[in-house]
C-alpha positions as CSV (number, residue, x, y, z in Angstrom):
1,X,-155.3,-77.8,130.8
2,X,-151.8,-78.3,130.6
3,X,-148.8,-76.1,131.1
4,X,-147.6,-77.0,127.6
5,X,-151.5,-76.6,126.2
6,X,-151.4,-73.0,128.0
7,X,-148.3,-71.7,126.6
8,X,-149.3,-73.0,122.8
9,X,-152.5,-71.3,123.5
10,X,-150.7,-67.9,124.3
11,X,-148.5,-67.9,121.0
12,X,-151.5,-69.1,118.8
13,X,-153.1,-65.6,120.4
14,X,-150.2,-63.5,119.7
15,X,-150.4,-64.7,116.0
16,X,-153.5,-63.9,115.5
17,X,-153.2,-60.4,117.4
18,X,-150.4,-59.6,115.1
19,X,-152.3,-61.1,111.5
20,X,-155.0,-59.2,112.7
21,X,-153.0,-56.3,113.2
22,X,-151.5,-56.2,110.4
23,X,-154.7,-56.6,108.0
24,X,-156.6,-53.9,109.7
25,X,-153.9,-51.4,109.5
26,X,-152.0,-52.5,105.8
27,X,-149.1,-49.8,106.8
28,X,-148.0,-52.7,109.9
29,X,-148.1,-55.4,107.4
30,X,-145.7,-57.8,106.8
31,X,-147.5,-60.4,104.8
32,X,-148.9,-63.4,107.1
33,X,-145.7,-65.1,107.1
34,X,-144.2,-62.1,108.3
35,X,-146.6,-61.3,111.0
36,X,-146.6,-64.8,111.4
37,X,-143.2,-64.9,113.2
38,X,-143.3,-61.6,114.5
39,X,-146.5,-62.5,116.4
40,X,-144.7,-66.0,117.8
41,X,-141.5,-63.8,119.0
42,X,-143.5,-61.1,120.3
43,X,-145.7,-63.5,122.4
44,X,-142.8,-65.0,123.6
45,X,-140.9,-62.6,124.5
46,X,-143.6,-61.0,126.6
47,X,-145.2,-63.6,128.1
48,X,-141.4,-64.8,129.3
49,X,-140.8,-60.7,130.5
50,X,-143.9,-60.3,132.5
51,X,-144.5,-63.8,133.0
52,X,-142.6,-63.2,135.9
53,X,-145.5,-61.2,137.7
54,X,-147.4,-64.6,138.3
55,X,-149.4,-65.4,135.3
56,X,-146.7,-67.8,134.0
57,X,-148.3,-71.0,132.3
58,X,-146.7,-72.8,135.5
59,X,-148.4,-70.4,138.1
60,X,-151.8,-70.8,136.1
61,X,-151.8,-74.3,137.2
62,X,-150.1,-74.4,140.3
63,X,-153.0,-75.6,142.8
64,X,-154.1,-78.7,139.8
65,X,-157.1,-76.7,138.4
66,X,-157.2,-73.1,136.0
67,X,-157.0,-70.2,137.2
68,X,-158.8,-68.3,134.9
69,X,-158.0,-64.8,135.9
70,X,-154.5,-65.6,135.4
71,X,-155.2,-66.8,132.4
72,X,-157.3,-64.3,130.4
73,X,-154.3,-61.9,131.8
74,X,-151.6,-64.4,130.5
75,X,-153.7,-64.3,126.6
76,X,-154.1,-60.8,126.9
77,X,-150.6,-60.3,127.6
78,X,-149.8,-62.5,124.5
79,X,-151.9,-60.8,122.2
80,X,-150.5,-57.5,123.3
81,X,-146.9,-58.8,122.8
82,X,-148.0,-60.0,119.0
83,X,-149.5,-56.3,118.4
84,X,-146.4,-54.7,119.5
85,X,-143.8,-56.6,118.2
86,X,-145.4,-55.9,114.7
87,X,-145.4,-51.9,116.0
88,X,-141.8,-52.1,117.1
89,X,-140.2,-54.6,113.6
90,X,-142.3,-51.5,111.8
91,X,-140.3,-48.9,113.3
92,X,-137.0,-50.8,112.9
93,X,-137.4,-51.1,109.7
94,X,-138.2,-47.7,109.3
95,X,-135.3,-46.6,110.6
96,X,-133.1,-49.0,108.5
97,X,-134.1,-47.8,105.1
C-alpha cells in the first residue's frame, strides 16, 4: 500500500460513514450528493487535524510495510470526520434558516 492508496482509502470511508449516516437517520440527510461532499471534507479535514498524532498516511508507511494499527485508527478517524461533518453542516444550517 501506498501513501496515495492510503489516503483515497480514508476519504472513500468518510463517504460512506457520512451516506450511511445520513440514510439511517433521514433528519442528517443531505441527499448522496450532499453527503457525498460533506463526507470528502469531513475526512479530510480530520484526517489532516489529528493526522498529526502519528497515524498520517506518510507515518503508516514509514518503515516500507503497513502498520495496521495505525491504520484501522487512521479509517476510523476518517469515518468519524464523515459522521460529524454531516452533524456539524446539519446544525449550520439550522441555525441559518
Amino acid at each position: 500500500m501506498t501513501e496515495t492508496l492510503i489516503a483515497l482509502l480514508s476519504i472513500l470511508i468518510g463517504i460512506i460513514g457520512a451516506n450511511l449516516f445520513g440514510y439511517f437517520l433521514k433528519k442528517y440527510s443531505f441527499g448522496f450528493t450532499g453527503n457525498t461532499l460533506i463526507g470528502v471534507f469531513g475526512s479530510i479535514f480530520f484526517i489532516k487535524l489529528f493526522g498529526r498524532l502519528g497515524f498520517d498516511p506518510i507515518s503508516i508507511m514509514i518503515l516500507g510495510s503497513a502498520n495496521f494499527n495505525l491504520l484501522i485508527i487512521n479509517f476510523s478517524v476518517s469515518l468519524l470526520g464523515g459522521v460529524l461533518a454531516v452533524i456539524l453542516i446539519r446544525k449550520l444550517k439550522k441555525i441559518m434558516t
